[in-house]
NURO-850739 format. One record per residue (C-alpha): x, y, z. Coordinates in steps of 0.5 Angstrom, whole numbers, plus 2048, in hexadecimal, padded with zeros to 3 digits. Example, Ala and Ser with C-alpha at 12.3 -4.5 7.8 and 13.67 -1.06 7.14 Angstrom:
<recs>
8197F7810/81B7FE80E/
</recs>
This chain:
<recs>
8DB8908A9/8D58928A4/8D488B8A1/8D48898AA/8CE88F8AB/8CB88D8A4/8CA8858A8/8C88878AE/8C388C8AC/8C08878A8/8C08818AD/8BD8878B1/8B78878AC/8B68818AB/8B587E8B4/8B18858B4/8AC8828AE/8AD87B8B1/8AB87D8B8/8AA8848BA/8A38828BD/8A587D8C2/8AA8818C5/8A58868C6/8A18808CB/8A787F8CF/8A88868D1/8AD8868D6/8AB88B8DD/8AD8938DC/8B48948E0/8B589B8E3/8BA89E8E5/8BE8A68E5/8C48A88E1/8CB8AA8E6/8C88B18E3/8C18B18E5/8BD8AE8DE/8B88A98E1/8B88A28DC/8B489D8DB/8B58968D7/8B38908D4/8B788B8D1/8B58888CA/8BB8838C9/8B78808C2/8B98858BD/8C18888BD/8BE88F8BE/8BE8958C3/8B989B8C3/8BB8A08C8/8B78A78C8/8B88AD8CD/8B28B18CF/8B38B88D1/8AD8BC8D5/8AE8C08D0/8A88C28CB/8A58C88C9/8A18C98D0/8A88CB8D1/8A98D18CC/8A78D58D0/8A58DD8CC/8AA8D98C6/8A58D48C3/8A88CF8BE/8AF8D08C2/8AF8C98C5/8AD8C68BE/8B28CA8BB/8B78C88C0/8B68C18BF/8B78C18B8/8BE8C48B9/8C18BE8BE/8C28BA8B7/8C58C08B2/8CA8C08B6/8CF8BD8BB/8D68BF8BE/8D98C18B8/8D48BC8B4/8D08BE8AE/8C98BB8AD/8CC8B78A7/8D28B48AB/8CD8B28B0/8C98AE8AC/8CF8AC8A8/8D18A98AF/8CB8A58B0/8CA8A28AA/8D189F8A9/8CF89B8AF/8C789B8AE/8C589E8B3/8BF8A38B3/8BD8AA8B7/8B58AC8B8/8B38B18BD/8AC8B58BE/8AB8BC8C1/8A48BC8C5/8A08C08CA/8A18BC8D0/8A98B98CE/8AE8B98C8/8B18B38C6/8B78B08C2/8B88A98C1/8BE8A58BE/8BD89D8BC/8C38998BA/8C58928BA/8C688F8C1/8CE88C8BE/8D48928C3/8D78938BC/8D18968B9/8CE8998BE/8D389C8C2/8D58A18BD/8CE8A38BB/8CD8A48C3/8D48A98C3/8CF8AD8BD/8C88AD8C1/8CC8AF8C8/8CF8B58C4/8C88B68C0/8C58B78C7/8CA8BA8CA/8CE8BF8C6/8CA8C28C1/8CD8C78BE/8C78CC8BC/8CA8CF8B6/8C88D68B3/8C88D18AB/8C48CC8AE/8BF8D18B3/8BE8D68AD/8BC8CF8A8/8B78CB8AD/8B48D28AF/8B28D28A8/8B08CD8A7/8AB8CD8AD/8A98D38AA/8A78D08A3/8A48CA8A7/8A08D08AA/89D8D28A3/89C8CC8A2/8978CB8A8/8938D18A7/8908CE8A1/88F8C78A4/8878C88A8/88A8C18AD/8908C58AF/88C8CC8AF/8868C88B4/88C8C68B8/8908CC8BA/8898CF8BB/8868CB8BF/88D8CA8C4/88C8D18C4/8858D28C6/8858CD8CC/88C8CE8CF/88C8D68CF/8928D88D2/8938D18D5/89B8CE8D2/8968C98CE/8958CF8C9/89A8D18C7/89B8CE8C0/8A18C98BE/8A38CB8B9/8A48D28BA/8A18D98B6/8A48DD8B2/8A68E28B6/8A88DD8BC/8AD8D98B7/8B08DF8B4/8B28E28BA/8B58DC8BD/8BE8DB8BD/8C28D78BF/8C38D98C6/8BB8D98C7/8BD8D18C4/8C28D08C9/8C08D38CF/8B98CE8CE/8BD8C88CC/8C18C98D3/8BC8CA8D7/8B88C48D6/8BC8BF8D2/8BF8BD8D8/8C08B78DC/8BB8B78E2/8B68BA8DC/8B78B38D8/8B48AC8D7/8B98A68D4/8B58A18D1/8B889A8CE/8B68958CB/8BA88F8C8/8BE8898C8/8C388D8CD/8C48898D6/8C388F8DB/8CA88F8DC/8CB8928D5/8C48968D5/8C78998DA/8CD89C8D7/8C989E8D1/8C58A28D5/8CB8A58D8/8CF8A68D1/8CA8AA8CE/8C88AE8D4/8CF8B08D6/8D08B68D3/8C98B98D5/8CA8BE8DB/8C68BB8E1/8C18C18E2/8BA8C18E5/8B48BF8E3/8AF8C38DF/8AA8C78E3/8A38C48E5/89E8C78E0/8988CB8E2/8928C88E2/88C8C98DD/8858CB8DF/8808C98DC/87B8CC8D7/8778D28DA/8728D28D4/8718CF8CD/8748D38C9/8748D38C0/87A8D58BC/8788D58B4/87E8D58AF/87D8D68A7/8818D18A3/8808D189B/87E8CA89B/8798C589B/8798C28A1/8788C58A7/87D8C28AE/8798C18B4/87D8C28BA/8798C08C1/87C8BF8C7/87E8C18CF/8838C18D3/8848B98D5/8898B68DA/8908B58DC/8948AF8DA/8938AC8E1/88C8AE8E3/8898A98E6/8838A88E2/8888A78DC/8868A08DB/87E8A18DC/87E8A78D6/8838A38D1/87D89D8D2/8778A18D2/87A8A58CC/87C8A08C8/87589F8C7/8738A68C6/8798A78C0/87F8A48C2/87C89D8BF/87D8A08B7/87689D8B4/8728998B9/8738A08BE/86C8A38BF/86E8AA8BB/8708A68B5/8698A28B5/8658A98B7/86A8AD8B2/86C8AA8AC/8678A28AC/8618A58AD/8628AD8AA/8678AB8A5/86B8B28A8/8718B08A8/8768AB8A6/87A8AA8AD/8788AE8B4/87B8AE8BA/87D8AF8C1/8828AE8C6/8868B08CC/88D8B38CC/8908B28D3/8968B68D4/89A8B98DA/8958BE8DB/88D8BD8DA/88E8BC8D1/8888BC8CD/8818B88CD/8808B98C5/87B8B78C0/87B8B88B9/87A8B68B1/87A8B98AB/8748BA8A6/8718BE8A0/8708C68A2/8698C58A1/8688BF8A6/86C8C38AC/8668C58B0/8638BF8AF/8698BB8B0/86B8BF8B7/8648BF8B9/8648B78B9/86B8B78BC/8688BB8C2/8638B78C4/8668B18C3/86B8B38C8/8668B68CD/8618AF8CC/8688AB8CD/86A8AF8D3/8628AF8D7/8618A78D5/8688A48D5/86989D8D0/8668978D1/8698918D3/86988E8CC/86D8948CB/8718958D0/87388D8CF/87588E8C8/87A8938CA/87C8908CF/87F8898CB/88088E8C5/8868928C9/88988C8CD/8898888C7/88C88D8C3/89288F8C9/8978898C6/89888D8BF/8998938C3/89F8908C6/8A188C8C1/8A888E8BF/8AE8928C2/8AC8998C0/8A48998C3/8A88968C9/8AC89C8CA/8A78A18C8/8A389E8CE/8A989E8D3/8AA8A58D1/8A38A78D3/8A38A38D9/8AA8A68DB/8A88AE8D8/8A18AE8DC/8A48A98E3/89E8A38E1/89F89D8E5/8A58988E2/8A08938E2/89B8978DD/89B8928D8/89B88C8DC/89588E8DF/8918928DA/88C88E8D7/88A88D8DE/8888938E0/8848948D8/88188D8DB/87F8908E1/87B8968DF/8748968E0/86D8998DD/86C89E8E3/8748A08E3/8738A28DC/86C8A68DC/8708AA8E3/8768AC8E0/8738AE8DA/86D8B28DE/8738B48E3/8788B68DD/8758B88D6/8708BE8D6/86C8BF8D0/86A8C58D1/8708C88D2/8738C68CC/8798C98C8/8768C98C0/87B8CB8BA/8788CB8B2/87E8CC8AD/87C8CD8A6/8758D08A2/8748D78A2/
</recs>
């Protein structure tokens, strides 16, 4: 069976070099559809290579950990150590032996976990049994839940010295409050040290559940047997309900400051606001018109003003993050601590200029051809398709988002873009975070 795998998994790699980028062109339609349980699936079949990628997401991020925070990332690290009577090793053991891989992530908005196999029955079937009892028989240990806790705890230490993740935590802080979004992935100290088991297991049935889940597939799998996968690996997932809506996040009162000192040479400059929804109505509009602010990399505005003309910065950039509720609009670059002021005084008016005039339509043509150009590689293999179907079916997006997105960034115009911005970014009303210097 082992020289069988080794053939397979060759042959797998070999059509995956030869044509992953065709079968990313002829992308079938997104099929939709609900478990027996209550978990929404959403599809597309990929016959060119003989994989599977299935991932489940959970409306189950840090928004939810409530007055624990670091309890859904620490819950999440848990699901793989171990799993109806399996150790950690036992699970990986499994797995490999038919070549078959795990993944997952723990967010603000979702946590996922995801398993990609070869698509033949007598591979994928028992890597299947492992991740259905993965999700839904994880076994929270005191060994395991006493050693990930330290880890976190370490990795904790490790972030206190580092000004990136330092400039992060501070300015989710600053702009959420007491919103879900503040409260930190990875946990505190004094959180992680309080959390047990039954904290981890009374939040891993509250939401990993079926009506709180989205399957995603993706591979050389019929409806008929997609429908069975999604089946298998939720049936032991209680049907539950759906996580509460969260609370809505108010805007801005006043342009607020927050200085944090770091022993180090360059300064973290963090500019930003509450942004938009994922299904905002303006998304298409301020995702072309930031582009050419700074989502563009080197031929945006803010790195012609910030770094061509002023040499201030190596890289500088902007973007808005849509989540659930309204996520962060935030501009940021790193420079020498004695180029901070200056360096935030081109930031701010470079976005306040932008916001009063809008692109040009030279600009606004360059962003335009450079997105819709680019959106093939977006979805040129089986896992960018499945991170996509996973965010259509985690935020509900139309089942022909894909199909229809370059029509939309072709259809935005001058006026469109210079009315969102002045409708939706307020300058004056900034949060700025400075992390380094004295």
């Amino acid at each position: 069976m082992f020289t069988d795998l080794l053939k397979f998994v060759r042959l797998a790699t070999a059509l995956f070099l030869l044509g992953a980028g065709g079968s990313a062109q002829a992308m079938a339609p997104i099929q939709h559809w609900q478990t027996t349980n209550g978990a929404r699936v959403y599809f597309v079949p990929a016959p060119e290579l003989p994989m599977v990628d299935i991932k489940v997401v959970f409306n189950a991020g840090s928004a939810r950990d409530g007055e624990h925070p670091g309890l859904a990332q620490l819950t999440h690290t848990l699901l793989d150590k171990g799993a109806d009577g399996l150790s950690a090793d036992r699970i990986a053991e499994h797995l490999e032996g038919v070549g078959a891989r795990l993944s997952g992530d723990s967010l603000r908005d979702m946590a996922t976990l995801g398993l990609r196999s070869l698509s033949d029955p007598k591979y994928l079937q028992p890597a299947l049994a492992v991740f259905a009892k993965v999700l839904a028989k994880p076994d929270f240990n005191a060994a395991d839940l006493n050693r990930e806790r330290e880890r976190m705890l370490i990795a904790l230490q490790y972030a206190q010295q580092q000004p990136d993740a330092v400039s992060e935590k501070t300015f989710y802080a600053a702009l959420y409050g007491t919103h879900p979004y503040a409260s930190p992935p990875e946990g505190t100290v004094e959180s992680l040290k309080a959390l047990d088991r039954a904290a981890l297991q009374a939040f891993y049935t509250r939401y990993y559940v079926a009506h709180n889940a989205v399957v995603a597939i993706v591979g050389a799998v019929d409806r008929a047997a997609a429908e069975k996968l999604a089946e298998t690996a939720t049936a032991g997932l209680a049907s539950g309900a759906p996580a509460p809506v969260l609370p809505a996040v108010a805007d801005l009162a006043a342009a607020r400051e927050q200085r944090v000192a770091h022993p180090s040479t360059q300064t973290h400059v963090l500019l930003g606001q509450p942004g938009i929804r994922r299904d905002d109505p303006d998304y298409f509009t301020l995702y072309v018109g930031n582009y050419v602010l700074g989502g563009g990399g080197l031929v945006s505005r803010l790195s012609d003003e910030v770094r061509e003309k002023r040499g201030l910065s190596y890289s500088v950039y902007s973007y808005f993050m849509p989540m659930a509720e309204r996520g962060p609009f935030e501009l940021g670059l790193q420079t020498r601590n004695d180029q901070a002021a200056e360096a935030l005084k081109v930031l701010r008016e470079t976005l306040a200029r932008y916001v009063a005039e809008g692109p040009t339509a030279a600009e606004l043509e360059a962003a335009q051809k450079n997105i819709t150009g680019g959106q093939a590689l977006r979805i040129d293999s089986n896992r960018k398709i499945l991170e996509y179907l996973a965010v259509i079916g985690f935020y509900r997006l139309p089942l022909d988002y894909l199909e229809t997105f370059n029509g939309k960034i072709e259809a935005v115009t001058l006026e469109q873009v210079r009315d969102a911005f002045k409708r939706r970014v307020q300058p004056e009303r900034m949060l700025t975070v400075l992390v380094g210097g004295s």
